[in-house]
Chimera marker file (.cmm) of the C-alpha trace (Angstrom):
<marker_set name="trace">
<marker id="1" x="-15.466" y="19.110" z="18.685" r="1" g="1" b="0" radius="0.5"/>
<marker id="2" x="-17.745" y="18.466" z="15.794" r="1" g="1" b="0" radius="0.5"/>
<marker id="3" x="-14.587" y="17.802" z="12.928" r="1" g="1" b="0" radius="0.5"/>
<marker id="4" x="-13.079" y="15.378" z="16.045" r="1" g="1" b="0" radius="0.5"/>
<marker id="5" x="-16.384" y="13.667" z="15.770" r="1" g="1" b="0" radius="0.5"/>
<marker id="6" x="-16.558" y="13.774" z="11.811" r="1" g="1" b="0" radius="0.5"/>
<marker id="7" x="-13.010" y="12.421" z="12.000" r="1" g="1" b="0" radius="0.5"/>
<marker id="8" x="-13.574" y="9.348" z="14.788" r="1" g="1" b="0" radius="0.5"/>
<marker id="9" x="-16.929" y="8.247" z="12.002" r="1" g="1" b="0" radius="0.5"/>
<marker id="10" x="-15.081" y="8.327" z="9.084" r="1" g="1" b="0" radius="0.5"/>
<marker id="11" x="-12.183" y="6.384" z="11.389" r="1" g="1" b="0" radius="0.5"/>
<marker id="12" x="-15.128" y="4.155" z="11.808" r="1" g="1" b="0" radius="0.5"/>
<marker id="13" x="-16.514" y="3.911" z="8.890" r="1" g="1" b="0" radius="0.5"/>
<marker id="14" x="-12.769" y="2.731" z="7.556" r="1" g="1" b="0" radius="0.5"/>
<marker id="15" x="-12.351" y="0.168" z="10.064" r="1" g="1" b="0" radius="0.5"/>
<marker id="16" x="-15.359" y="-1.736" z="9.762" r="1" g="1" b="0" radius="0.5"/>
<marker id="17" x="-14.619" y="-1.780" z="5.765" r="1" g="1" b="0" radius="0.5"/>
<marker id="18" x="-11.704" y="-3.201" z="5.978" r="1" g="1" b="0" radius="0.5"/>
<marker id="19" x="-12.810" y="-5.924" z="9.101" r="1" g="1" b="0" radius="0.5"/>
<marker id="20" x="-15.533" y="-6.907" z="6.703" r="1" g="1" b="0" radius="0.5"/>
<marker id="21" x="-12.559" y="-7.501" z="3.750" r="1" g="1" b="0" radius="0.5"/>
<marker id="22" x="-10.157" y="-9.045" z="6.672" r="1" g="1" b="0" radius="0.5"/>
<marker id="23" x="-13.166" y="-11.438" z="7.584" r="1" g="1" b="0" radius="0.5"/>
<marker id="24" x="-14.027" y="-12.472" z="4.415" r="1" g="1" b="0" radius="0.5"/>
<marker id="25" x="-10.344" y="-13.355" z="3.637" r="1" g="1" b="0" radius="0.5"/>
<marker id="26" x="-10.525" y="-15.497" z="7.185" r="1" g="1" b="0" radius="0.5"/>
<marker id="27" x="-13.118" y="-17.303" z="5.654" r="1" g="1" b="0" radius="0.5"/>
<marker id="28" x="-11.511" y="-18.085" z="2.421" r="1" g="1" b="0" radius="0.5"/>
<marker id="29" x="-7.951" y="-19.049" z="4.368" r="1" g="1" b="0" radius="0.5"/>
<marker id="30" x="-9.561" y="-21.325" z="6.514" r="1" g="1" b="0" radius="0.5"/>
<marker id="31" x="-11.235" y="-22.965" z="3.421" r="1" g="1" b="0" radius="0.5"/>
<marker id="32" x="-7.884" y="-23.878" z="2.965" r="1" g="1" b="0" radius="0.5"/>
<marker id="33" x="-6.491" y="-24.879" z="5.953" r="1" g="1" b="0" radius="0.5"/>
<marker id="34" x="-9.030" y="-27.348" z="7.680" r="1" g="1" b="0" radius="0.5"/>
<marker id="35" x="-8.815" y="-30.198" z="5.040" r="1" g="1" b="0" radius="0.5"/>
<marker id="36" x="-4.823" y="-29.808" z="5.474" r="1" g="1" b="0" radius="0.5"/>
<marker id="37" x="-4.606" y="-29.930" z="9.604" r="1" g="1" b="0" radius="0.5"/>
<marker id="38" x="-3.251" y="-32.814" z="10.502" r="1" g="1" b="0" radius="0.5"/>
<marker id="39" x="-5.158" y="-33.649" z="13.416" r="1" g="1" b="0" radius="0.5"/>
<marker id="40" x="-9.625" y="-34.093" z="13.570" r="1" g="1" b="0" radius="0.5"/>
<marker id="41" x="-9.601" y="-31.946" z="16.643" r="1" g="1" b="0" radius="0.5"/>
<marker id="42" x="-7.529" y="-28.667" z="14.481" r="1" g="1" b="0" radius="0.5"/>
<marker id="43" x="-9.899" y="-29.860" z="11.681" r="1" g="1" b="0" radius="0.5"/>
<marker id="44" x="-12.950" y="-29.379" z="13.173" r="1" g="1" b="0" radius="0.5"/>
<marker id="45" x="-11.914" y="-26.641" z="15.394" r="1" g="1" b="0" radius="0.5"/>
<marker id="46" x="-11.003" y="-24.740" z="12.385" r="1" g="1" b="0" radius="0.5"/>
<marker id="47" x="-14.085" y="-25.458" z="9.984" r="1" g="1" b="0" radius="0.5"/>
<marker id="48" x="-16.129" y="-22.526" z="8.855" r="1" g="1" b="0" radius="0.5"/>
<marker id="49" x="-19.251" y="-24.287" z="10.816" r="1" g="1" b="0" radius="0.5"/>
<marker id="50" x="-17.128" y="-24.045" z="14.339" r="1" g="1" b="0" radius="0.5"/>
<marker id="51" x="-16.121" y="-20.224" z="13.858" r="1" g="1" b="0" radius="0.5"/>
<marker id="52" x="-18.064" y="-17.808" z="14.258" r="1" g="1" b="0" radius="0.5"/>
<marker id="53" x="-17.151" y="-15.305" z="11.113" r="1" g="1" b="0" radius="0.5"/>
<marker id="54" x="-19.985" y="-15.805" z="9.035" r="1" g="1" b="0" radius="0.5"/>
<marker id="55" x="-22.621" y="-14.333" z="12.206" r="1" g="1" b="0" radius="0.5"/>
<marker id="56" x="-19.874" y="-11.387" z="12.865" r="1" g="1" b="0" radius="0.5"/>
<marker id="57" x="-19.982" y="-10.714" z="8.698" r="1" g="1" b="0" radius="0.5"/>
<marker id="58" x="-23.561" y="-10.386" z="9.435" r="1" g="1" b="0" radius="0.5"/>
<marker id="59" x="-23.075" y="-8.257" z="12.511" r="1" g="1" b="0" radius="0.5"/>
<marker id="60" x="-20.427" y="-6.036" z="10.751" r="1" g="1" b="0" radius="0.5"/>
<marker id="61" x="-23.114" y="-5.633" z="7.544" r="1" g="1" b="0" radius="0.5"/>
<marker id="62" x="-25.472" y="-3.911" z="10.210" r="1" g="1" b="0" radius="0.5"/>
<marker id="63" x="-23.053" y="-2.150" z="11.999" r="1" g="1" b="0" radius="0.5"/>
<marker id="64" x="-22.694" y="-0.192" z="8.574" r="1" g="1" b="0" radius="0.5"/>
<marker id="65" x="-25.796" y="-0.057" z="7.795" r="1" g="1" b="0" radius="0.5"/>
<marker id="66" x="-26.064" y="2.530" z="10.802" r="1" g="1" b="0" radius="0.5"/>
<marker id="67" x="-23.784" y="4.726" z="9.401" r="1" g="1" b="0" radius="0.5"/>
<marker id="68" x="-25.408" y="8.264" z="8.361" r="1" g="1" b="0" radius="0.5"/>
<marker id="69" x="-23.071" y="10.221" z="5.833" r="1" g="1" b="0" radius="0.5"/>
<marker id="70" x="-20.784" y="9.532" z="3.667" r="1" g="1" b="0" radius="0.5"/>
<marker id="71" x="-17.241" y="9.000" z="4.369" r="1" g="1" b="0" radius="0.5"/>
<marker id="72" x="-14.617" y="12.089" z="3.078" r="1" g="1" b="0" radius="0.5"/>
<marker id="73" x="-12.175" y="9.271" z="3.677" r="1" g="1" b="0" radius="0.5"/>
<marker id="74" x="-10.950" y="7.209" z="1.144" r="1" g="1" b="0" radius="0.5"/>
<marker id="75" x="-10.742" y="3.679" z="2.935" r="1" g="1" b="0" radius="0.5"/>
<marker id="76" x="-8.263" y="1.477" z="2.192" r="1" g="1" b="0" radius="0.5"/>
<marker id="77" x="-8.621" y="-2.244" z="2.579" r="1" g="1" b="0" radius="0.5"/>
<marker id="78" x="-5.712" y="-3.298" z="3.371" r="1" g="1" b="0" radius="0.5"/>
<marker id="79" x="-4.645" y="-3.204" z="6.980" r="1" g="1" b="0" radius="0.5"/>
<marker id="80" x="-2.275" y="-5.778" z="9.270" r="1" g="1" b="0" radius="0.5"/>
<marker id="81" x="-5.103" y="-8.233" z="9.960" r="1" g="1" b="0" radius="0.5"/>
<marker id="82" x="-5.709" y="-8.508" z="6.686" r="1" g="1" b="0" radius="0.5"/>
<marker id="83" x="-2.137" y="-8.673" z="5.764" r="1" g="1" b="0" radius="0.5"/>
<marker id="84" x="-1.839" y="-11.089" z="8.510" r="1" g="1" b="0" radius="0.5"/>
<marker id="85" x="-4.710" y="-13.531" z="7.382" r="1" g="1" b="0" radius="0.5"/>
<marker id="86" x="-2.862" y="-13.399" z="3.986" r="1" g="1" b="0" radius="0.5"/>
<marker id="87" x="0.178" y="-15.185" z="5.053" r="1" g="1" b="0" radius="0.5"/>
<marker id="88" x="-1.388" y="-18.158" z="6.247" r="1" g="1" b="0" radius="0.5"/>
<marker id="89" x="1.475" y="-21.239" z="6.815" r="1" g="1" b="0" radius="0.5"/>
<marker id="90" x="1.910" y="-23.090" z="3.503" r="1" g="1" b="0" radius="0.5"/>
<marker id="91" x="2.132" y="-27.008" z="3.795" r="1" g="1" b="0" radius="0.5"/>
<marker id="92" x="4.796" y="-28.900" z="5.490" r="1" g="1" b="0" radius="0.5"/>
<marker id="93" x="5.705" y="-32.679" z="5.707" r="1" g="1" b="0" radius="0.5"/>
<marker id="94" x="5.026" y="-33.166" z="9.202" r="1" g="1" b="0" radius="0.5"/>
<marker id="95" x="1.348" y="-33.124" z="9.822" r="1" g="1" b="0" radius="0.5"/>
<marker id="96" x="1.608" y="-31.896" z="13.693" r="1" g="1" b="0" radius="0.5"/>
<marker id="97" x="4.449" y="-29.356" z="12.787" r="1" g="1" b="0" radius="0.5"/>
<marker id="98" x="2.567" y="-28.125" z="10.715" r="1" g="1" b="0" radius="0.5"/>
<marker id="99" x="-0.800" y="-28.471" z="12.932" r="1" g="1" b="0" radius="0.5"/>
<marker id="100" x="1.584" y="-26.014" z="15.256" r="1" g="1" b="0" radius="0.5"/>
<marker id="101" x="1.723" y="-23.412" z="12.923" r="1" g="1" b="0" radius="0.5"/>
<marker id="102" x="-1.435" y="-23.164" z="11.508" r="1" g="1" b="0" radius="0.5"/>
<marker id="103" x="-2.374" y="-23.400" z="15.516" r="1" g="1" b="0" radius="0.5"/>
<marker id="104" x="-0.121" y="-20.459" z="15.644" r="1" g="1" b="0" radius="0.5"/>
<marker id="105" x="-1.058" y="-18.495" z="12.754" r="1" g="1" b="0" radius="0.5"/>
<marker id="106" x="-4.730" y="-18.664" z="13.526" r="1" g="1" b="0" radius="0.5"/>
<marker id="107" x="-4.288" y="-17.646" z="17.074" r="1" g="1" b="0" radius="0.5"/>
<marker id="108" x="-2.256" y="-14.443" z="15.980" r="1" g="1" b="0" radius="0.5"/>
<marker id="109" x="-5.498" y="-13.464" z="13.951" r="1" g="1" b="0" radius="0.5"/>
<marker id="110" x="-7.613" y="-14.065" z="16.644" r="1" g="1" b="0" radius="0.5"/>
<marker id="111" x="-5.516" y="-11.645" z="19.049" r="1" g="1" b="0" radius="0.5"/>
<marker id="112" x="-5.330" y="-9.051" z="16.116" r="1" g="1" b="0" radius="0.5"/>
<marker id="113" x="-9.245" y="-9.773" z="15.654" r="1" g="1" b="0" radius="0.5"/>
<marker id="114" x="-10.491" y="-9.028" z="18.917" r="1" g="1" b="0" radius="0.5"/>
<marker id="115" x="-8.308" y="-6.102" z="19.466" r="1" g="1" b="0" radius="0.5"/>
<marker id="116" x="-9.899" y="-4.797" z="16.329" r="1" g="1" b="0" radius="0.5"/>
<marker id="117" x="-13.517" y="-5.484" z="17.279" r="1" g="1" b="0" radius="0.5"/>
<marker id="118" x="-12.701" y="-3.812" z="20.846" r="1" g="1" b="0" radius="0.5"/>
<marker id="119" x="-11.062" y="-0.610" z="19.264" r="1" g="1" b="0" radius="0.5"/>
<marker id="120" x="-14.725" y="-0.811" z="16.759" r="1" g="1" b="0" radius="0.5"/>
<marker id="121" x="-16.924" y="-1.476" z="20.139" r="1" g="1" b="0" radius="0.5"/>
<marker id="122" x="-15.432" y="1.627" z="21.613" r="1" g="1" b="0" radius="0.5"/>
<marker id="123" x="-15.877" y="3.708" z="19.249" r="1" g="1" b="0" radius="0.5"/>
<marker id="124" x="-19.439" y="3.411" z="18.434" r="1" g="1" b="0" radius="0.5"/>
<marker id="125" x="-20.237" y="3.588" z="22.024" r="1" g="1" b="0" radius="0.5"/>
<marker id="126" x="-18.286" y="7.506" z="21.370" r="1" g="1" b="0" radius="0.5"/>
<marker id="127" x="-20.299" y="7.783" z="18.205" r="1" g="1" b="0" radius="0.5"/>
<marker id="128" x="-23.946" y="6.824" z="20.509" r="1" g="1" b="0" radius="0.5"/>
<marker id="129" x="-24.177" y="3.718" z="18.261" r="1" g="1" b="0" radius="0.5"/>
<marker id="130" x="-26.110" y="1.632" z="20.905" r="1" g="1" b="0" radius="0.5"/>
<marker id="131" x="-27.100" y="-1.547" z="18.847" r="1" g="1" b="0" radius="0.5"/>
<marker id="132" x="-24.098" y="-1.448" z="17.358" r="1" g="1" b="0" radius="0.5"/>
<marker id="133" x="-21.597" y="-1.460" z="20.519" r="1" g="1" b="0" radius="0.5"/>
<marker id="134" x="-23.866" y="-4.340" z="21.471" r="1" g="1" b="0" radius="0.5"/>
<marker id="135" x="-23.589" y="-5.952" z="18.430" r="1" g="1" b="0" radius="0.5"/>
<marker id="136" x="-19.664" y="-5.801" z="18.370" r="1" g="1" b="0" radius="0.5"/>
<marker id="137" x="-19.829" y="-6.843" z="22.134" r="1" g="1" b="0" radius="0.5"/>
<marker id="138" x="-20.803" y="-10.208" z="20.557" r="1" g="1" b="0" radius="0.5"/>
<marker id="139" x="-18.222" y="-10.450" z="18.214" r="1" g="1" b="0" radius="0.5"/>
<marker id="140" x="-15.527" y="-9.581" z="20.872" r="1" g="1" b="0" radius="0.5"/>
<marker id="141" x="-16.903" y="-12.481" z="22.909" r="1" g="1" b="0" radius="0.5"/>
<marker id="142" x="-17.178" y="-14.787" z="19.767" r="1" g="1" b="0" radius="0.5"/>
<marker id="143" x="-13.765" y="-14.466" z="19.318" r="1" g="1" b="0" radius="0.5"/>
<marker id="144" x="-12.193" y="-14.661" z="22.693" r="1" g="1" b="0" radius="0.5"/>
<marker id="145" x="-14.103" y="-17.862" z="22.914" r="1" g="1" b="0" radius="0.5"/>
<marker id="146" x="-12.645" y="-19.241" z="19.681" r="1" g="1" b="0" radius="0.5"/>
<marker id="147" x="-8.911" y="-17.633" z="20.764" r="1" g="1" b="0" radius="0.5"/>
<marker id="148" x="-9.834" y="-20.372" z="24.557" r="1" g="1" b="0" radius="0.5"/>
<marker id="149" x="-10.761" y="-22.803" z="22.310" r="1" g="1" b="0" radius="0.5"/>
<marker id="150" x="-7.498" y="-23.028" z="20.174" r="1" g="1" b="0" radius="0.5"/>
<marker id="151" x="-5.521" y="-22.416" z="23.109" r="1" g="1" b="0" radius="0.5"/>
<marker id="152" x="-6.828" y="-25.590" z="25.057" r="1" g="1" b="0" radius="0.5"/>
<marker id="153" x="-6.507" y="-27.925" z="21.603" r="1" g="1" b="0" radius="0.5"/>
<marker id="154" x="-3.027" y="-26.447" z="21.830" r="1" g="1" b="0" radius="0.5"/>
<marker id="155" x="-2.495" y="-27.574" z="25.307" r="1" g="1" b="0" radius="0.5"/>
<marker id="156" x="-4.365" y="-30.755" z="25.474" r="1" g="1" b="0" radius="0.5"/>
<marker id="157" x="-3.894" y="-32.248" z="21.907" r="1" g="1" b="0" radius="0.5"/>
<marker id="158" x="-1.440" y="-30.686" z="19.498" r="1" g="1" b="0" radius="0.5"/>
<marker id="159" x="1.380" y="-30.181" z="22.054" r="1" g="1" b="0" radius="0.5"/>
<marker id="160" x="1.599" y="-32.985" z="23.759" r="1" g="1" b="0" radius="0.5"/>
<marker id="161" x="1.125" y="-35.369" z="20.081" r="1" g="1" b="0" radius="0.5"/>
<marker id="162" x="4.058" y="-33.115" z="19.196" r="1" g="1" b="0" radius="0.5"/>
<marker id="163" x="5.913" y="-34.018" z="22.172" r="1" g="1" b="0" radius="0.5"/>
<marker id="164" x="5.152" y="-37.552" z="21.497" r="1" g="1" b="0" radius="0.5"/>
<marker id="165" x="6.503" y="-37.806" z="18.216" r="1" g="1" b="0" radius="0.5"/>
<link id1="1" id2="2" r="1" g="1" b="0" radius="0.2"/>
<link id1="2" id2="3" r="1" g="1" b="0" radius="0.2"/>
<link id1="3" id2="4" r="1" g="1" b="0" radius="0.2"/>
<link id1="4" id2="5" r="1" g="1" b="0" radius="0.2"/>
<link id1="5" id2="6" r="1" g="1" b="0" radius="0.2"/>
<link id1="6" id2="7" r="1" g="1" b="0" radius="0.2"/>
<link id1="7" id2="8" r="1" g="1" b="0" radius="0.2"/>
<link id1="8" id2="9" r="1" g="1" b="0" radius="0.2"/>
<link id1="9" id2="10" r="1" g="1" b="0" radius="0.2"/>
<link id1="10" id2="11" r="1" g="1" b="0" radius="0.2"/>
<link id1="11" id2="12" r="1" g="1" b="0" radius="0.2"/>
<link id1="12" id2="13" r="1" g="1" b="0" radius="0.2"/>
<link id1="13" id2="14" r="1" g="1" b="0" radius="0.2"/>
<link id1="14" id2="15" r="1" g="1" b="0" radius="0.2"/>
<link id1="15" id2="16" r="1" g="1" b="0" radius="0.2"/>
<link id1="16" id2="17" r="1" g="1" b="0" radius="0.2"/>
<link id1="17" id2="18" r="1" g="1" b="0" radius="0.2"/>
<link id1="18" id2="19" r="1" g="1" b="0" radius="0.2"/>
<link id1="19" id2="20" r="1" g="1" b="0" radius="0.2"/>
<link id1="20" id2="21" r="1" g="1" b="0" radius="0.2"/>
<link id1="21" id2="22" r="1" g="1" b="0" radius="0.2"/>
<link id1="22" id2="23" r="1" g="1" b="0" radius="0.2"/>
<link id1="23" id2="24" r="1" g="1" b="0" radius="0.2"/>
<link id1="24" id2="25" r="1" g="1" b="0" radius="0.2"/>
<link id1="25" id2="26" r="1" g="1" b="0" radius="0.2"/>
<link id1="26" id2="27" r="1" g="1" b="0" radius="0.2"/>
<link id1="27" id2="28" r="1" g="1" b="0" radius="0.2"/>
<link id1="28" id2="29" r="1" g="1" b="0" radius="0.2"/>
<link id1="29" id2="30" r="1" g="1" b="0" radius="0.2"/>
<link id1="30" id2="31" r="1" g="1" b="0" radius="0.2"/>
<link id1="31" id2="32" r="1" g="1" b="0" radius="0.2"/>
<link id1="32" id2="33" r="1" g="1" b="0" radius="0.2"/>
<link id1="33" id2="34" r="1" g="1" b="0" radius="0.2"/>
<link id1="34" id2="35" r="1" g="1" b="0" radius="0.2"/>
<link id1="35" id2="36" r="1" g="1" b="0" radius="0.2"/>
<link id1="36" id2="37" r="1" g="1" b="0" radius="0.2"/>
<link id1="37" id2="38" r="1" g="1" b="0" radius="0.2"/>
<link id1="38" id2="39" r="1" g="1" b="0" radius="0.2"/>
<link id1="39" id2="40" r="1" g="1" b="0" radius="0.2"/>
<link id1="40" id2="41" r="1" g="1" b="0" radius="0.2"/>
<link id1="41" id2="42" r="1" g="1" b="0" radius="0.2"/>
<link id1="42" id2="43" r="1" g="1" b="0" radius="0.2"/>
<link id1="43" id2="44" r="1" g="1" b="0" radius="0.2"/>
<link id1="44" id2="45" r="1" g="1" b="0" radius="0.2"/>
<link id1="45" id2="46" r="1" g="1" b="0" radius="0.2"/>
<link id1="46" id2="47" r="1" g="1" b="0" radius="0.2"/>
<link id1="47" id2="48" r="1" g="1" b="0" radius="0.2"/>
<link id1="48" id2="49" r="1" g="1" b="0" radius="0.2"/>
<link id1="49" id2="50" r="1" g="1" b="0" radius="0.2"/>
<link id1="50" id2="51" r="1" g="1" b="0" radius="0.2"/>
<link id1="51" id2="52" r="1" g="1" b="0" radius="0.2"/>
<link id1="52" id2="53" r="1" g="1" b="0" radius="0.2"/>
<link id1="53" id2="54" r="1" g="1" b="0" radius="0.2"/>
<link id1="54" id2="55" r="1" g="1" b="0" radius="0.2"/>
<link id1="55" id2="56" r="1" g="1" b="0" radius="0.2"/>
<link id1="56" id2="57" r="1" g="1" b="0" radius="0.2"/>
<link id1="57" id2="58" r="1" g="1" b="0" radius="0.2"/>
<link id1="58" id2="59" r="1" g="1" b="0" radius="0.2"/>
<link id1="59" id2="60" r="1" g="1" b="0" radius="0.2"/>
<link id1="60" id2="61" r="1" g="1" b="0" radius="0.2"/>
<link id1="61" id2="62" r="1" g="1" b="0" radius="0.2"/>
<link id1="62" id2="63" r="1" g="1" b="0" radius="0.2"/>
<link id1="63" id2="64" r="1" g="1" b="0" radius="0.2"/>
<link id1="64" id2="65" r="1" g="1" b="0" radius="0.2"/>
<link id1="65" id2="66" r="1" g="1" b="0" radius="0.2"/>
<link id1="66" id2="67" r="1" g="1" b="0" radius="0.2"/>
<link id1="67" id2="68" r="1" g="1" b="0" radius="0.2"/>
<link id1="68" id2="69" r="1" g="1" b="0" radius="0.2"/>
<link id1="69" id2="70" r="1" g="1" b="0" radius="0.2"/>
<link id1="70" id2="71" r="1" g="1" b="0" radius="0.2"/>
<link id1="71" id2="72" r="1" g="1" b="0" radius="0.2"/>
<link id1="72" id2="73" r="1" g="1" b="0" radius="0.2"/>
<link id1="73" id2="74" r="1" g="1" b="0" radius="0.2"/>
<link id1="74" id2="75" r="1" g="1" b="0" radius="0.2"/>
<link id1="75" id2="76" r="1" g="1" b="0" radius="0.2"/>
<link id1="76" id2="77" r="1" g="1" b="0" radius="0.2"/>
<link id1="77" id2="78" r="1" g="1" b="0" radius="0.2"/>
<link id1="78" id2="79" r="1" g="1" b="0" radius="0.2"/>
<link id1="79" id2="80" r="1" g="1" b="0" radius="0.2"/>
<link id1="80" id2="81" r="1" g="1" b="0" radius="0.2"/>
<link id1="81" id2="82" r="1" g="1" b="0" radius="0.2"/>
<link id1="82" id2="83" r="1" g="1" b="0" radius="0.2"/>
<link id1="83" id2="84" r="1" g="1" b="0" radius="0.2"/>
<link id1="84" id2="85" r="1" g="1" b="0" radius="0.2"/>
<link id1="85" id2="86" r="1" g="1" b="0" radius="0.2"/>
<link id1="86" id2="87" r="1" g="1" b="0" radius="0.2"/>
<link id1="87" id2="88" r="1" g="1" b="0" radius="0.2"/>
<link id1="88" id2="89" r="1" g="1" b="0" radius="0.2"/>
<link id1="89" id2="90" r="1" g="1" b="0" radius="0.2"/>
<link id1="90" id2="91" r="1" g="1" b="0" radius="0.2"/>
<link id1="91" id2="92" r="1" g="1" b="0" radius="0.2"/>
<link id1="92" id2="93" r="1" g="1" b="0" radius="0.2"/>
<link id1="93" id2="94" r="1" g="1" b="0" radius="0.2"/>
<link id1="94" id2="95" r="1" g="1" b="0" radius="0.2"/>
<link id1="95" id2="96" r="1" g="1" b="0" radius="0.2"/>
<link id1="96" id2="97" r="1" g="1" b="0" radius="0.2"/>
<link id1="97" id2="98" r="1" g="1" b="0" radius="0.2"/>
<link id1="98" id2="99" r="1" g="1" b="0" radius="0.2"/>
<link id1="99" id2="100" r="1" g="1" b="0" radius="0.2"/>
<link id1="100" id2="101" r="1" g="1" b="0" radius="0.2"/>
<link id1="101" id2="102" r="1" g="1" b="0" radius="0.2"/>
<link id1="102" id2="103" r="1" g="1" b="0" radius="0.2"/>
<link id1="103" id2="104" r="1" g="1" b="0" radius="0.2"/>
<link id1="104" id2="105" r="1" g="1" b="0" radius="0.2"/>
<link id1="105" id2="106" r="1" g="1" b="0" radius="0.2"/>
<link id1="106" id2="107" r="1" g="1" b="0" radius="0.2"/>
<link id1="107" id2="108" r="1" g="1" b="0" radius="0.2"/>
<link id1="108" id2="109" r="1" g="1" b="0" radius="0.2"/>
<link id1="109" id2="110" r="1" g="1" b="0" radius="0.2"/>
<link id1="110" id2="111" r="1" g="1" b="0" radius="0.2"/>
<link id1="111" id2="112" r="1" g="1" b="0" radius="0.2"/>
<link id1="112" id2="113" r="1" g="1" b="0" radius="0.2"/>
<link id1="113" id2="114" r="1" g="1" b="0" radius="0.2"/>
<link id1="114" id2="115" r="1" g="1" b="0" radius="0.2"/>
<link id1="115" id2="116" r="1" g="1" b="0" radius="0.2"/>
<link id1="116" id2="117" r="1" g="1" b="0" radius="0.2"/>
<link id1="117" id2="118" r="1" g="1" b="0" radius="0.2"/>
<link id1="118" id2="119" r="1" g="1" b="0" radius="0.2"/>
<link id1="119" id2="120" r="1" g="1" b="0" radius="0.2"/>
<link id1="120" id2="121" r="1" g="1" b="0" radius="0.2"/>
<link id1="121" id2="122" r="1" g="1" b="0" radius="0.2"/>
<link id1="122" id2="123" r="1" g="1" b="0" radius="0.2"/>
<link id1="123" id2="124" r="1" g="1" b="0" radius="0.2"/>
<link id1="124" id2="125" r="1" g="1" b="0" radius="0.2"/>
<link id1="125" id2="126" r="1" g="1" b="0" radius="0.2"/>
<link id1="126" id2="127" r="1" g="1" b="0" radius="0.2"/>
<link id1="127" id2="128" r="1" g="1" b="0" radius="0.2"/>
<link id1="128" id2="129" r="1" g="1" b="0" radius="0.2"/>
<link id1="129" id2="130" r="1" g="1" b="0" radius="0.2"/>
<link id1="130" id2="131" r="1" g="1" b="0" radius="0.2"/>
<link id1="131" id2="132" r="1" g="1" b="0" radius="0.2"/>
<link id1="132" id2="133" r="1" g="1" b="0" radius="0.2"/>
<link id1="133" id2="134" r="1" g="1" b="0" radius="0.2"/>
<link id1="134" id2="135" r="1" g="1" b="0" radius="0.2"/>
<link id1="135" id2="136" r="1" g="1" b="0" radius="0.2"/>
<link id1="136" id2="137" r="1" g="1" b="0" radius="0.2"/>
<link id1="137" id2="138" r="1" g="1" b="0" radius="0.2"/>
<link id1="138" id2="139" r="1" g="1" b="0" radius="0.2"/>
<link id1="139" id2="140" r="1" g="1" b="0" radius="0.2"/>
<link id1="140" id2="141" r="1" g="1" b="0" radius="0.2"/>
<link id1="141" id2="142" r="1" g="1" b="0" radius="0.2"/>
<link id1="142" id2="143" r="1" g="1" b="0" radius="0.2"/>
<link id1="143" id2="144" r="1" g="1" b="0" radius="0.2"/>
<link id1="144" id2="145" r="1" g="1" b="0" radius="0.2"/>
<link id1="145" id2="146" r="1" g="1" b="0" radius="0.2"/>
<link id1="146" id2="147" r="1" g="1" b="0" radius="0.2"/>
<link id1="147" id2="148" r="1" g="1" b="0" radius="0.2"/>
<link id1="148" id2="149" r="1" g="1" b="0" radius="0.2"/>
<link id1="149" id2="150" r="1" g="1" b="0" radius="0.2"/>
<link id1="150" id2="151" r="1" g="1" b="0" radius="0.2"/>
<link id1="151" id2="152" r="1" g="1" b="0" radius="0.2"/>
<link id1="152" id2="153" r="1" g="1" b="0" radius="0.2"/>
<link id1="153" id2="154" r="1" g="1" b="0" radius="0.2"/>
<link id1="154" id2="155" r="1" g="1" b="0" radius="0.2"/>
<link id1="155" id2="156" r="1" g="1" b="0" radius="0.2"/>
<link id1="156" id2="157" r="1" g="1" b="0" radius="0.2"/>
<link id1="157" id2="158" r="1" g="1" b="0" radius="0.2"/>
<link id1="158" id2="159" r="1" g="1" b="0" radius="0.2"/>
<link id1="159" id2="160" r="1" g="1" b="0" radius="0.2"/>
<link id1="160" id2="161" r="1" g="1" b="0" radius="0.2"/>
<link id1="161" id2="162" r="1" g="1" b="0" radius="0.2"/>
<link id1="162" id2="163" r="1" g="1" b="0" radius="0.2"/>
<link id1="163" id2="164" r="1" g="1" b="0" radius="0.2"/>
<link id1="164" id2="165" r="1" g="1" b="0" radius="0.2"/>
</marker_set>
């Protein structure tokens, strides 16, 4: 029981490492992309004030912090959301085409980020990491709210300017 328990921390331990790389790269890709939507709505819906990544940085930084031990685990950054996040649609003629598939690509990282921060949530709550889980509570919400968000500028705005053009 106790090397199932040393294994699940240093699981831990790995994940939130690489989250905190993944994030960081969100931040950086959506540098990129909110000047280049198409649309004000995508712009501003996209802009590192409207997310929520910088707080859930913050949030991961003290998630870690409550870590005891060191890890026998040698993490390695790289995992699918941050492979994901660095594949981010390059630029396209058509504004609202490509409005769709930065709509799309963002909305893919957002599913792969709150699976992530669930899978984290649950296991600190195994770990007895109470402020923690709660902590990583809030960035599950954060991001099913921005996920909503995207999906209604998908259905209201982006879709139906597509349709119109």
């Amino acid at each position: 029981m106790k090397e199932a328990l040393k294994i699940l921390n240093d699981l831990y331990r790995q994940q939130l490492k690489q989250l905190i790389a993944a994030e960081k790269k969100h931040l950086k890709c959506l540098a990129k992309l909110a000047p280049a939507a198409g649309t004000d709505e995508l712009k501003s819906a996209i802009s590192r004030d409207s997310m929520d990544i910088e707080q859930n940085l913050e949030r991961l930084t003290q998630c870690k912090s409550w870590i005891k031990g060191k890890s026998s685990v040698k993490a390695n950054a790289k995992n699918s959301l941050s492979t994901l996040i660095g594949n981010y649609p390059k630029r396209m003629k058509s504004s609202i085409y490509y409005d769709i598939r930065i709509l799309k690509y963002i909305q893919e990282c957002f599913m792969l980020k709150i699976v992530t921060y669930q899978n984290l949530q649950l296991m600190a709550g195994i770990l007895q990491q109470e402020h923690p889980v709660v902590l990583l509570e809030q960035c599950v919400k954060d991001n099913q709210n921005s996920y909503s968000y995207l999906v209604q500028i998908s259905a209201n705005i982006i879709y139906p300017e597509a349709l119109a053009n």
